[in-house]
C-alpha positions as CSV (number, residue, x, y, z in Angstrom):
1,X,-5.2,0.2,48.2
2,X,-3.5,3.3,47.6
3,X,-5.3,6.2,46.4
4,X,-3.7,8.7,44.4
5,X,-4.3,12.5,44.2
6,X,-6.2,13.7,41.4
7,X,-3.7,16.2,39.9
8,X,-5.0,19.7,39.9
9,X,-6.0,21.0,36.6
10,X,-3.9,24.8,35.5
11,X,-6.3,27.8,35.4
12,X,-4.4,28.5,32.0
13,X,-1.7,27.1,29.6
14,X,0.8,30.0,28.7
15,X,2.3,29.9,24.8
16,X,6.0,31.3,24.2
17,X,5.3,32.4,20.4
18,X,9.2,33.2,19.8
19,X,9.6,30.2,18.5
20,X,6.7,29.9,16.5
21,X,6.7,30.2,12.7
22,X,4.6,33.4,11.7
23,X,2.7,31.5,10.1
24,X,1.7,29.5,12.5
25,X,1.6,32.8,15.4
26,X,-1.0,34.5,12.5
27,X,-3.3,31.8,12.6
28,X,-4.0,31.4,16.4
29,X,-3.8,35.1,16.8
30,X,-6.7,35.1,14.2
31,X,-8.6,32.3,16.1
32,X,-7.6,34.2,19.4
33,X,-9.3,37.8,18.0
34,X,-12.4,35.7,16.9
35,X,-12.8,34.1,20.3
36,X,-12.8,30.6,19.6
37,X,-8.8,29.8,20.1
38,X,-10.0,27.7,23.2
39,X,-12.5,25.6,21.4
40,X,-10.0,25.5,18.6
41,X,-7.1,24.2,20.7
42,X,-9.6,21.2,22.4
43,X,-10.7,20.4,19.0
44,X,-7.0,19.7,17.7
45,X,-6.0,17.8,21.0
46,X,-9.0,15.6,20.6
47,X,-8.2,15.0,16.9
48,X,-4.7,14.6,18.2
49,X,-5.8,11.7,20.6
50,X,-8.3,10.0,18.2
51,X,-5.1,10.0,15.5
52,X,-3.0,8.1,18.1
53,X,-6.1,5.3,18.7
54,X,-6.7,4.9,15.2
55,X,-2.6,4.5,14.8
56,X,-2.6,2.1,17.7
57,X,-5.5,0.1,16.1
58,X,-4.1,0.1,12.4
59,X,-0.9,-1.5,13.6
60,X,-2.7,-4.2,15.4
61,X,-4.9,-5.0,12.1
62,X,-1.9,-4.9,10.1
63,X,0.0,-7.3,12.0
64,X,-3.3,-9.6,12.0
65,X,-3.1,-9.4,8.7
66,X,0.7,-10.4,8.5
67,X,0.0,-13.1,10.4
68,X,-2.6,-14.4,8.7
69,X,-0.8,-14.3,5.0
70,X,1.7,-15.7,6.4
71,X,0.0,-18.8,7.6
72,X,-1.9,-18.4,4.2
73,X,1.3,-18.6,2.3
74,X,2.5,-21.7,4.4
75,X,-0.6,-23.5,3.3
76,X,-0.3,-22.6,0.0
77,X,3.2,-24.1,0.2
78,X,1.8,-27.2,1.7
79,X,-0.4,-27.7,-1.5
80,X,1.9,-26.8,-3.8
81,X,4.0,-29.7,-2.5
82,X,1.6,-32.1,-1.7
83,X,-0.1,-31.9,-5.4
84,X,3.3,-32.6,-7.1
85,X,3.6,-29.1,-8.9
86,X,7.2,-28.1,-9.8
87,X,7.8,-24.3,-9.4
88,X,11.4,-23.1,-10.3
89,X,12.5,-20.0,-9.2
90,X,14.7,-20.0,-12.0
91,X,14.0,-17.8,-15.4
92,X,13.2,-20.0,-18.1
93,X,16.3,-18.8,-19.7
94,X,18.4,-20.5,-17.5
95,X,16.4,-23.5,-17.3
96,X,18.4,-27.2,-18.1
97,X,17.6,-29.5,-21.2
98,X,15.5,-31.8,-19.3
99,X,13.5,-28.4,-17.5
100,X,12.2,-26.7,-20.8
101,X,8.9,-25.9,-20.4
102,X,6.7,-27.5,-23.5
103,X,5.3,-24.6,-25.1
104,X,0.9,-25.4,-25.3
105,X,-0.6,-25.0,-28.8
106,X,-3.4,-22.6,-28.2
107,X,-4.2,-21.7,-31.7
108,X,-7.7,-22.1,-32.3
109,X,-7.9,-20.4,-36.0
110,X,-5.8,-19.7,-38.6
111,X,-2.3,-21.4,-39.9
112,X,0.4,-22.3,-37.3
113,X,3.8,-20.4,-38.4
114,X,6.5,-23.2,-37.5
115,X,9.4,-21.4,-39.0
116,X,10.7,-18.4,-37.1
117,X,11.8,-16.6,-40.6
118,X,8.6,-14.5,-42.8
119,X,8.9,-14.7,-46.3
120,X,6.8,-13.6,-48.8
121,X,4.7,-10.1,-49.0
122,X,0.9,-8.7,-48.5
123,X,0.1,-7.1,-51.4
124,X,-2.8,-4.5,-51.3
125,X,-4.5,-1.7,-53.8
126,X,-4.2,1.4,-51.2
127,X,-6.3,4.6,-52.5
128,X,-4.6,7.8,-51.2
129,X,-7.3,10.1,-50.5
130,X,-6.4,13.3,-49.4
């Protein structure tokens, strides 16, 4: 087994601000005069790391979860077939003769309307109060 060199940690990390934003410049020079740009700059490369494992692990779940509807779809398409259901992809517009779908009388109350034309009027006393 080959052992490796531990690599020698820098006393200190130098920053070129030239090409820094001012903004960006103002706000570590604020957390430098207040004493806590070291803390600060750990914090954000440990939030930075964290962000990357939560990235890594929502990638996984959401291919887990591909995978999964996907064999949920294929079952559904094994039912769908297997119980004798016909499912056009068509609109019903452009469905033949013999595909018309039978509209379902739901009507529970009232008259059923068979012709497509109103006739007639509803007449009603209406009292304008202003």
């Amino acid at each position: 087994m080959i052992k490796t060199k531990k690599k020698e940690k820098r006393q200190q990390f130098g920053l070129r601000t030239g090409s820094m934003s001012d903004e960006v410049y103002e706000h570590l020079e604020k957390k430098a005069e207040e004493g806590v740009f070291r803390e600060y700059m750990i914090n954000l490369v440990r939030a930075d790391i964290q962000n990357q494992k939560n990235n890594k692990e929502l990638i996984e779940l959401m291919s887990s979860f591909k995978t999964e509807m996907g064999n949920e779809i294929k079952d559904l398409k094994k039912i769908i077939k297997s119980s004798h259901i016909v499912v056009s992809n068509k609109p019903i517009g452009d469905l033949c003769e013999e595909e018309q779908f039978e509209p379902v009388d739901t009507l529970q109350e009232g008259l059923k309307i068979t012709s497509q034309e109103v006739k007639g009027t509803v007449e009603e006393d209406l009292e304008y109060d202003f």
